[in-house]
LUMDREN-509069 format. One record per residue (C-alpha): x, y, z. Coordinates in nm, 3 decimals. Layout:
N
+---------+---------+---------+
:      xx :      yy :      zz :
+---------+---------+---------+
:       X :       Y :       Z :
...
+---------+---------+---------+
***
This chain:
413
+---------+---------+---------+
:      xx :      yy :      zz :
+---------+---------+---------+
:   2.468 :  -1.351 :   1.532 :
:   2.187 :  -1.393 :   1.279 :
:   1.850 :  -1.606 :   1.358 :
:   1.560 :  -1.659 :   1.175 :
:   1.212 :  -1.752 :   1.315 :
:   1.006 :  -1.957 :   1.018 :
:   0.668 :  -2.149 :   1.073 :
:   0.777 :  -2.516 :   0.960 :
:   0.556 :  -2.799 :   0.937 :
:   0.772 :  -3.102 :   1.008 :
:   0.709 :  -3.450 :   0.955 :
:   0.893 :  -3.716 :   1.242 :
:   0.957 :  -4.032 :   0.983 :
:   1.041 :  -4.292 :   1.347 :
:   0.703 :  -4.202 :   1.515 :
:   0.493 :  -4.177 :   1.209 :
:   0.333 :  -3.826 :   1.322 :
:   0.370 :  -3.466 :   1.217 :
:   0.462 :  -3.177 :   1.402 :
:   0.311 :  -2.880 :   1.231 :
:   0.256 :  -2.495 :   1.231 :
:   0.570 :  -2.481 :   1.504 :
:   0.845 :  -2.230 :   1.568 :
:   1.125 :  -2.276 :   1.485 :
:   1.507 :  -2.088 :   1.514 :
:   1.775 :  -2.092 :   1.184 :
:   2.133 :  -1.947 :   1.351 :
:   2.405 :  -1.853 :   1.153 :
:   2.539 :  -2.177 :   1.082 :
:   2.187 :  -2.263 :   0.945 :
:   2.116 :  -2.521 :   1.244 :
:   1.791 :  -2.511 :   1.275 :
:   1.611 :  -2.646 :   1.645 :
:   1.302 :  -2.603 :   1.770 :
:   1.163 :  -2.268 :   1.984 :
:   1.080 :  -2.253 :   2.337 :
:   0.848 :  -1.935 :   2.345 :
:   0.547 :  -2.131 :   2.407 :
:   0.699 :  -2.364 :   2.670 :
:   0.790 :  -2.030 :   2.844 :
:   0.470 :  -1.906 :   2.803 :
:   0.286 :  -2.237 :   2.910 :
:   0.572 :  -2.312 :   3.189 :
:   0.544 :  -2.678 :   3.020 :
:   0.608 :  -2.836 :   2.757 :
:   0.350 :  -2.694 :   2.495 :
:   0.184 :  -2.862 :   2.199 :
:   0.072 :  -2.487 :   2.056 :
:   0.033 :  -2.435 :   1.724 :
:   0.166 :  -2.113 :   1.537 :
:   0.024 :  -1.952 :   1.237 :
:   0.268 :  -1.656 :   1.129 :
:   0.512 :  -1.437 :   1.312 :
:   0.643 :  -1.074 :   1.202 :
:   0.848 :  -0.854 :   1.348 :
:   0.817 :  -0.456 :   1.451 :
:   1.080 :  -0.229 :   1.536 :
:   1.137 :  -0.354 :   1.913 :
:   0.896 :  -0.682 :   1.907 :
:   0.868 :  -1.056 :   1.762 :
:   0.522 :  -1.108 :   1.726 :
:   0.363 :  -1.473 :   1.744 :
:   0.024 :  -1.586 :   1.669 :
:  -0.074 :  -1.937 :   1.831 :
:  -0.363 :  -2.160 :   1.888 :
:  -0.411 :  -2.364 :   2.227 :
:  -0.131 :  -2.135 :   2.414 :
:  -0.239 :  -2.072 :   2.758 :
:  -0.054 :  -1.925 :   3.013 :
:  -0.121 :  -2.039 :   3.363 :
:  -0.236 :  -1.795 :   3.644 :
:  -0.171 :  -1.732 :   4.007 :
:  -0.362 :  -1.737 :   4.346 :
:  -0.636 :  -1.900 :   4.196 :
:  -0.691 :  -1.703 :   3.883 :
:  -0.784 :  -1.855 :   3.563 :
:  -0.530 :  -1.907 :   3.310 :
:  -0.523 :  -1.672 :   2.981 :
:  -0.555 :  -1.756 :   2.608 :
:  -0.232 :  -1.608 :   2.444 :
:  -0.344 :  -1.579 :   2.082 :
:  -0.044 :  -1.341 :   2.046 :
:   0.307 :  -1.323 :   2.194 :
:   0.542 :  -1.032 :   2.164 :
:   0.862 :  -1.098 :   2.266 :
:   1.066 :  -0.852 :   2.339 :
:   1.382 :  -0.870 :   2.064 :
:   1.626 :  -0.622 :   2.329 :
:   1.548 :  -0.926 :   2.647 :
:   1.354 :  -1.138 :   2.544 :
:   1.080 :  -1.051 :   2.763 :
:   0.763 :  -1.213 :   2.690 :
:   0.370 :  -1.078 :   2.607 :
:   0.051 :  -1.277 :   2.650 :
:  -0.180 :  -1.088 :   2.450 :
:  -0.537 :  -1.238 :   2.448 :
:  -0.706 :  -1.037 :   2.169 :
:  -0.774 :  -1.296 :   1.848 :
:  -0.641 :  -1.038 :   1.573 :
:  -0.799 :  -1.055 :   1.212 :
:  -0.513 :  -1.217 :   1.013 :
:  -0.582 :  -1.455 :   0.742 :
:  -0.529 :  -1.493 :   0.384 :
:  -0.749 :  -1.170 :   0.326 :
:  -0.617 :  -0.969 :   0.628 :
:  -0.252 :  -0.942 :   0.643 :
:  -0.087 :  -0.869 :   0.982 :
:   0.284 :  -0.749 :   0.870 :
:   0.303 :  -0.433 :   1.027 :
:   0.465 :  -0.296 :   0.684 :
:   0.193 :  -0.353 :   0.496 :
:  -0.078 :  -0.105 :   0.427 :
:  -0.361 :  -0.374 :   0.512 :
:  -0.228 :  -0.486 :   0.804 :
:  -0.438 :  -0.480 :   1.080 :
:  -0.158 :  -0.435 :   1.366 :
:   0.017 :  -0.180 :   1.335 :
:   0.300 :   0.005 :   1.597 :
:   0.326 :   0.376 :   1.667 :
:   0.720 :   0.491 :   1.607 :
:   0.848 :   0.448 :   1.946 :
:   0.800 :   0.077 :   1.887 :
:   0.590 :   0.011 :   2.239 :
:   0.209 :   0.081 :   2.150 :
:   0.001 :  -0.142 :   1.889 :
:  -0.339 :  -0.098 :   1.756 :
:  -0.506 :  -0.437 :   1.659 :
:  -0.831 :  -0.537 :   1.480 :
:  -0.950 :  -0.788 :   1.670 :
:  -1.132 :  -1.130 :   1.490 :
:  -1.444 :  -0.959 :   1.549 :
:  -1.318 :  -0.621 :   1.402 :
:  -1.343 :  -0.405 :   1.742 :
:  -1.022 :  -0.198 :   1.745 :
:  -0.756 :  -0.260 :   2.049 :
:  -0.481 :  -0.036 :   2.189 :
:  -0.197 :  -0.301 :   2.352 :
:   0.088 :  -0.051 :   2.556 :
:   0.381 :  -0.290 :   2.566 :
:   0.587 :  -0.054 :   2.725 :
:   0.595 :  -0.290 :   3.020 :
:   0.579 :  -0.690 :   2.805 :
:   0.499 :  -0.852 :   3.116 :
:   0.232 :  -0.668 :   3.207 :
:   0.037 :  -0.568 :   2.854 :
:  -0.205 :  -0.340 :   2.953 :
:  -0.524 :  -0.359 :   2.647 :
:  -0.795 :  -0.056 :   2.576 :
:  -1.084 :  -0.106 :   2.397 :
:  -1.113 :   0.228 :   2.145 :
:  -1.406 :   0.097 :   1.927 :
:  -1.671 :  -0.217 :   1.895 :
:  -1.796 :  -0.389 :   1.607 :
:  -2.110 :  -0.385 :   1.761 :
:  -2.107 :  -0.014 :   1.880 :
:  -1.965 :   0.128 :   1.564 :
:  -1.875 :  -0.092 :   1.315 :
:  -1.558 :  -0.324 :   1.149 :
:  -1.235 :  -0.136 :   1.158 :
:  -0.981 :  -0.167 :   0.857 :
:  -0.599 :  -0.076 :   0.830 :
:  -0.488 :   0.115 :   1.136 :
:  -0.211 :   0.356 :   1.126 :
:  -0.064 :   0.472 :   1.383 :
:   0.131 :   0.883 :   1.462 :
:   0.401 :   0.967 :   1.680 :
:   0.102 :   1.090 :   1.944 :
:  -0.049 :   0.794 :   1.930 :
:  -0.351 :   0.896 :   1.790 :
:  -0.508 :   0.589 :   1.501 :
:  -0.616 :   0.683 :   1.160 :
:  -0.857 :   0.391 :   1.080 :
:  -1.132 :   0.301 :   0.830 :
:  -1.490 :   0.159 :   0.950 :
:  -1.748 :   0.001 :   0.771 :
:  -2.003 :   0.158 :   1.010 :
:  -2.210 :  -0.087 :   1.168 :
:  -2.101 :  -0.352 :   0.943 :
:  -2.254 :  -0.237 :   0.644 :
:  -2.094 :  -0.081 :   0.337 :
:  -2.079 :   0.255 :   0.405 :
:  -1.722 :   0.367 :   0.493 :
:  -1.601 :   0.618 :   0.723 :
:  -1.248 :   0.701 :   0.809 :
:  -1.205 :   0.853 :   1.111 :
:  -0.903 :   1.006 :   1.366 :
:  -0.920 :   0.870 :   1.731 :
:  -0.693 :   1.037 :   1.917 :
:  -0.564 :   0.959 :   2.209 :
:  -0.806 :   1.181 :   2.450 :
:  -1.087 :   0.947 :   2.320 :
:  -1.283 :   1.165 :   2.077 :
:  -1.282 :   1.132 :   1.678 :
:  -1.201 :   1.294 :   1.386 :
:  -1.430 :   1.205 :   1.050 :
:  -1.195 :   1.249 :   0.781 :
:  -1.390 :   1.099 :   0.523 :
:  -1.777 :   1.006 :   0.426 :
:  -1.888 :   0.973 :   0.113 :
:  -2.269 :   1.065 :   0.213 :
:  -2.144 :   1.394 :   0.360 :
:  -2.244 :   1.676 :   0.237 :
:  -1.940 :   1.879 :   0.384 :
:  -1.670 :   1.885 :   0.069 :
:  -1.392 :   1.849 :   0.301 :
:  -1.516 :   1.498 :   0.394 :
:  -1.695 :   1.342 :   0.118 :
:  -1.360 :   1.180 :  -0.067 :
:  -1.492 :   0.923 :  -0.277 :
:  -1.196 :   0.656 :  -0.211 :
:  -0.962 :   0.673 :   0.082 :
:  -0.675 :   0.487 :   0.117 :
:  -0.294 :   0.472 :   0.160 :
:  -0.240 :   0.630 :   0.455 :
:   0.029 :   0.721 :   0.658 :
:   0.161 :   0.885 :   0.942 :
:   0.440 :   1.195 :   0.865 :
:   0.761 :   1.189 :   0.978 :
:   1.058 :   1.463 :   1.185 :
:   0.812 :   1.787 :   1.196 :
:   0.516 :   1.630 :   1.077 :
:   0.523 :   1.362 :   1.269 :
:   0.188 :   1.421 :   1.453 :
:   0.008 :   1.459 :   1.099 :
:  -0.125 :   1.183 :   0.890 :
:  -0.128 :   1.193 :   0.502 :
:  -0.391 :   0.979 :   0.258 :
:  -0.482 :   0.968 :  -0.130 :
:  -0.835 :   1.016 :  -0.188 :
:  -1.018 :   0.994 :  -0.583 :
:  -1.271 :   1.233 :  -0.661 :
:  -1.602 :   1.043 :  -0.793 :
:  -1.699 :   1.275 :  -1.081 :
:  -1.357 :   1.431 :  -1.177 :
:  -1.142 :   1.136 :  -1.097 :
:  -0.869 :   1.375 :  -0.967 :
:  -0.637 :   1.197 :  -0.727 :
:  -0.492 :   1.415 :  -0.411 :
:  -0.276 :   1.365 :  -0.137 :
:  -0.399 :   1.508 :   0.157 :
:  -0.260 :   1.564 :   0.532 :
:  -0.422 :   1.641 :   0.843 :
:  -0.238 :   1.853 :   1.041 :
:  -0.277 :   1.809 :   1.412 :
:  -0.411 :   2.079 :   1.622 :
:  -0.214 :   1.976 :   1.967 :
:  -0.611 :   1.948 :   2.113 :
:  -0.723 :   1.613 :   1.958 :
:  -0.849 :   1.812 :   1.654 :
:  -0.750 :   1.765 :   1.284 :
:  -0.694 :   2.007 :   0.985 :
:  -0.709 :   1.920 :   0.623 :
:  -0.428 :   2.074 :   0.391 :
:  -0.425 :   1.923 :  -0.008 :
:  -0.084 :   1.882 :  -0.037 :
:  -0.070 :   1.756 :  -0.430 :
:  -0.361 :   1.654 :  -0.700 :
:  -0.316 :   1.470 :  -1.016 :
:  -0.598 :   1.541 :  -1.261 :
:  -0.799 :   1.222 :  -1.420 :
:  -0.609 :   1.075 :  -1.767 :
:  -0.207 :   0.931 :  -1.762 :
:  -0.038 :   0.740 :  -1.532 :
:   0.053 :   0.952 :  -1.199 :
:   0.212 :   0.819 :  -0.852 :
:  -0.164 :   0.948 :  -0.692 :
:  -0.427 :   0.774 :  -0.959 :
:  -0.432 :   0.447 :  -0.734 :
:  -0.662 :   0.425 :  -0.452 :
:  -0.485 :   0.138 :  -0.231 :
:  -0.152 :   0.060 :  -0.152 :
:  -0.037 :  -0.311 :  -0.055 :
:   0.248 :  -0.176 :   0.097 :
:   0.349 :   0.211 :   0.242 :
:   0.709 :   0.282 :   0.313 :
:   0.866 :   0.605 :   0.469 :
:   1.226 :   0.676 :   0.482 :
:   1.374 :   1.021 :   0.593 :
:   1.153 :   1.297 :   0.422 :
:   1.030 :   1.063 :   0.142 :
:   0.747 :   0.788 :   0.155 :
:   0.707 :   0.495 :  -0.080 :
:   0.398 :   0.298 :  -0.163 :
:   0.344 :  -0.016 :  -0.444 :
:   0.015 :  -0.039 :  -0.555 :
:  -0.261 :  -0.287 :  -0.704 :
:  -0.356 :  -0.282 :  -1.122 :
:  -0.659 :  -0.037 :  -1.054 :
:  -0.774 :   0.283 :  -1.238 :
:  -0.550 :   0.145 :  -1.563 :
:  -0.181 :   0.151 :  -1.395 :
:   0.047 :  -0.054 :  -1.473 :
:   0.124 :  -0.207 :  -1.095 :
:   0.509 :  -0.368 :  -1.163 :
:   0.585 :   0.065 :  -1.006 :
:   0.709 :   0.191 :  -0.745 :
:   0.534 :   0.523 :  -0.636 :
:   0.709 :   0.822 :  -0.455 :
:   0.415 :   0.987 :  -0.303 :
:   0.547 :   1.237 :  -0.079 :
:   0.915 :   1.418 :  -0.079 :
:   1.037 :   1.796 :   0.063 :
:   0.922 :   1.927 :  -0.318 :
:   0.571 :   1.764 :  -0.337 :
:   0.671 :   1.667 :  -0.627 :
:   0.499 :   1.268 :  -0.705 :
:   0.731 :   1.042 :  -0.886 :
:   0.683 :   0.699 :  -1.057 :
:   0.970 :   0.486 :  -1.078 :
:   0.994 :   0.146 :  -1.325 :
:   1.020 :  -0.200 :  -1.142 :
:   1.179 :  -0.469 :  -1.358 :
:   0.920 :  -0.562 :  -1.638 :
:   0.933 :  -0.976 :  -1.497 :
:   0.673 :  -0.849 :  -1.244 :
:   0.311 :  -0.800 :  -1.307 :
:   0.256 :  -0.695 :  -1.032 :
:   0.487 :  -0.574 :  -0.661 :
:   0.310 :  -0.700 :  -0.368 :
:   0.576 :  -0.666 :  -0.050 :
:   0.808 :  -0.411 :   0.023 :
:   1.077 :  -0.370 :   0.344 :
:   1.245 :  -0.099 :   0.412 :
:   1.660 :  -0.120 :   0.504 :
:   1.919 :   0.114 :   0.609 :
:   1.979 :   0.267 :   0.235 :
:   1.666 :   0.152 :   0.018 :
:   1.372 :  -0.094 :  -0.049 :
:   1.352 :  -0.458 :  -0.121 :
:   1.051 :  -0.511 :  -0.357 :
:   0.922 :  -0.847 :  -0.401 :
:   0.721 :  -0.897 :  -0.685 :
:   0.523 :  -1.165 :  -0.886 :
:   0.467 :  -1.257 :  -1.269 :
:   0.111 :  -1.246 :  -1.411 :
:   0.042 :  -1.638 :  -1.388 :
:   0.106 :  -1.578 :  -1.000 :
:   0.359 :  -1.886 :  -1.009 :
:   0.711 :  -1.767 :  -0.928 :
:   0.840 :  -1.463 :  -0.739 :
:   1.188 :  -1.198 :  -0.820 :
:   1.283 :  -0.894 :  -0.583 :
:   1.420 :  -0.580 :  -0.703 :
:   1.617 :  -0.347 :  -0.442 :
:   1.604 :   0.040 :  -0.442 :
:   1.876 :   0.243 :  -0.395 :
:   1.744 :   0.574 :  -0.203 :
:   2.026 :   0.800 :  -0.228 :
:   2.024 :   0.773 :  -0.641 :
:   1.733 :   0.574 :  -0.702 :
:   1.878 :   0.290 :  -0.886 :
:   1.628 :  -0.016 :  -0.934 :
:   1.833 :  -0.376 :  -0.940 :
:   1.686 :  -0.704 :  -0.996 :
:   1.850 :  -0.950 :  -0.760 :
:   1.635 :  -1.223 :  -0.799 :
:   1.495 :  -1.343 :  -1.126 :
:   1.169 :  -1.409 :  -1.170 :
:   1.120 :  -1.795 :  -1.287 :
:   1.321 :  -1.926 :  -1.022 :
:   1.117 :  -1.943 :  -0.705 :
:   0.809 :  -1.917 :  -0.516 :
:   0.824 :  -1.694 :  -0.247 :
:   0.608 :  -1.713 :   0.090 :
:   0.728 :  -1.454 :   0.320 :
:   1.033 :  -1.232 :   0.273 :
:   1.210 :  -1.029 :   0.555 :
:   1.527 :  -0.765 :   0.533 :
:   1.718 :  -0.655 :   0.826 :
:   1.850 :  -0.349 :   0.846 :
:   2.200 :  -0.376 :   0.658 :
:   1.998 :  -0.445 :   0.363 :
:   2.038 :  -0.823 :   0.347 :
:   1.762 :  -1.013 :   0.220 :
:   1.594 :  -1.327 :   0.360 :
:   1.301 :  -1.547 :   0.229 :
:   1.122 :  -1.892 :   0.252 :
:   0.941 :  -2.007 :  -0.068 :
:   1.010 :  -2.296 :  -0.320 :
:   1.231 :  -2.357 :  -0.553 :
:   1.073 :  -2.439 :  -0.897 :
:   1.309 :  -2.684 :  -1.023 :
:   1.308 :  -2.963 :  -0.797 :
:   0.978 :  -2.831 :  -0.572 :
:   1.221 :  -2.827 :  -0.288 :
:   1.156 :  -2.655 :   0.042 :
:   1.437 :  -2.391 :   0.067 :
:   1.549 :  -2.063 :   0.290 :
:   1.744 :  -1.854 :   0.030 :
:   1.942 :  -1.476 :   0.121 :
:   2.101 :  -1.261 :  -0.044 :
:   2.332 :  -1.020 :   0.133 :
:   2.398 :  -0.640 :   0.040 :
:   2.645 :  -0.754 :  -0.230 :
:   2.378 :  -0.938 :  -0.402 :
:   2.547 :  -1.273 :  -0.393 :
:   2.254 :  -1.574 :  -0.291 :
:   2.281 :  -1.827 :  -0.049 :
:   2.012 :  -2.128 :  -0.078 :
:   1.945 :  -2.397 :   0.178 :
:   1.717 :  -2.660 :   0.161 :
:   1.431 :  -2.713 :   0.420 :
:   1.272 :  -3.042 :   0.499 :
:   0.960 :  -2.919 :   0.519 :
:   0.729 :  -2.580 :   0.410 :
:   0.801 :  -2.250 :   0.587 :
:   0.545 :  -1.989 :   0.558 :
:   0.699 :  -1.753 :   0.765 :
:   1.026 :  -1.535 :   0.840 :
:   1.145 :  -1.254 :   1.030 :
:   1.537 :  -1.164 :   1.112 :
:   1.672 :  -1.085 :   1.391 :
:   1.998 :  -0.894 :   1.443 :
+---------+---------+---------+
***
């Protein structure tokens, strides 16, 4: 069975009143009804509100507003501004930490900028909170969350773009004490840090201009993280991992540099979207340091070898990618910003298709699950109609229309 959780606003035409930002569940048959995760959570009938959900590799995840869940033996209720639920159960988690997610601050866990992110074995999140303090949540029990505090905005500064290795140890970005100087550091799990980069250091092996793109390794290097760094005078791009030490301690190695001039997978200094698959990793960039950003940029593979491959030329610009059992699904957007395609990548010969034409739609939120079938909510440009469209491994689309706006998906299978 396929189901799809989408945030729908919905207007009731008998009682005159709207029902908006609620959850709702599409099943195979496309009948859609209403979800009861917040009446679970609330043990009553709730009126919460819901601004996105996204899934992870063993988790739902739910933001609401107004969702309380009651306590016992006198003790206060709690504020559940998240909910995992589990997807193997359907065990539930009141998490009370406000995360930073809004227009600016994405919270898909694919995506670079998110800030939640989930260590591989699918149990431990980081989270920036609303105030930009940085949160460990251990879901390894849901009903019991337990939440550690590894950083303040007030004690050290505003954290950006976890990531997250196999140890558990966070590779995250500060803007130390709030101002504009940017650190990235390594906290591992023992509760020390690791500066990885500072641009007022004097130490070479921490004073990258521009960090970004990072990501943990994977099979032996699994423990490592990798990042792209610019030089400020030269302009020379390099990939760079640091190797962990087993003690809480980090090495630098340079794994690859691309010298300044010509378009090169390492000349951009943020990714919207990081992608690892086997022994290769993926990342789509933004139009910075004059690259064209309709690419798709192999930044790490067993030969070090960086490769560029061409998107369809519809796009200006790719700004989502998911990851599925034998490629990518790209989702990209033309340079007026007013309709959406999506191109799939074929890993084992890395073939590029365009399954979805640009011209045709308006995309909010796209999900894939992990046979490769695609799912999105958007708008379709020729009538303005609400609509759920997908488009299975063979390519072939299947649209249905929505009575109302849906700004969110995530599959479940």
């Amino acid at each position: 069975m396929k189901a799809f959780y989408a945030l729908l606003g919905i207007q009731n035409a008998e009682a005159q009143s709207t029902v908006s930002n609620q959850v709702y569940t599409i099943d195979k048959n496309r009948k859609i009804t209403p979800s009861t995760v917040a009446d679970i959570i609330a043990g009553t009938r709730s009126s919460a509100r819901s601004n996105w959900v996204t899934r992870t590799p063993k988790f739902l995840l739910i933001s609401y507003n107004d969702l309380y869940k009651p306590g016992k033996n006198g003790i206060s209720s709690q504020q559940c501004n998240l909910v995992a639920v589990r997807i193997s159960d359907g065990l539930t988690s009141c998490i009370t930490i406000n995360p930073r997610c809004d227009a600016i601050n994405a919270c898909d866990v694919e995506n670079f900028l998110s800030q939640i992110k989930v260590d591989p074995s699918g149990n431990i999140f980081f989270v920036v909170g609303g105030e930009a303090s940085l949160y460990k949540v251990d879901l390894t029990n849901p009903q019991t969350p337990a939440i550690t505090t590894i950083f303040t905005h007030s004690g050290v500064g505003d954290a950006q773009n976890p990531v997250v290795n196999s140890k558990g140890d966070v590779f995250v970005s500060i803007n130390i004490l709030s101002s504009d100087y940017i650190q990235s550091r390594i906290y591992p799990a023992n509760g020390t840090f690791t500066i990885i980069s500072d641009p007022k250091s004097s130490n070479t092996q921490i004073n990258d201009n521009k960090v970004g793109c990072a990501f943990p390794g994977l099979g032996s290097h699994s423990t490592s993280f990798y990042y792209l760094s610019m030089a400020q005078k030269t302009q020379t791009a390099t990939l760079s991992e640091m190797v962990s030490n087993g003690n809480g301690t980090f090495t630098k190695v340079e794994i690859s540099s691309s010298p300044a001039g010509g378009e090169k997978p390492l000349a951009f200094g943020d990714c919207a979207a990081v992608v690892s698959q086997a022994d290769r990793t993926f990342a789509i960039g933004y139009k910075i340091y004059g690259n064209a950003a309709n690419r798709l940029y192999e930044i790490l593979n067993p030969t070090n070898t960086p490769k560029i491959h061409m998107l369809n030329n519809e796009f200006d610009a790719a700004i989502s990618m998911k990851s599925c059992s034998n490629g990518l699904a790209i989702l990209g957007i033309n340079a007026g910003e007013t309709s959406h395609g999506i191109d799939r990548f074929e890993s084992s010969t890395s073939v590029v298709s365009h399954v979805l034409p640009v011209g045709k739609y308006l995309v909010k939120s796209m999900t894939v699950s992990g046979d490769c079938a695609i799912d999105f909510v958007g708008v379709r440009l020729l009538d303005k109609a609400n609509v759920i469209g997908s488009i299975d491994p063979l390519n072939t689309l299947k649209i249905t229309d929505l009575s109302a706006s849906a700004t969110s998906i995530a599959t479940l299978r």
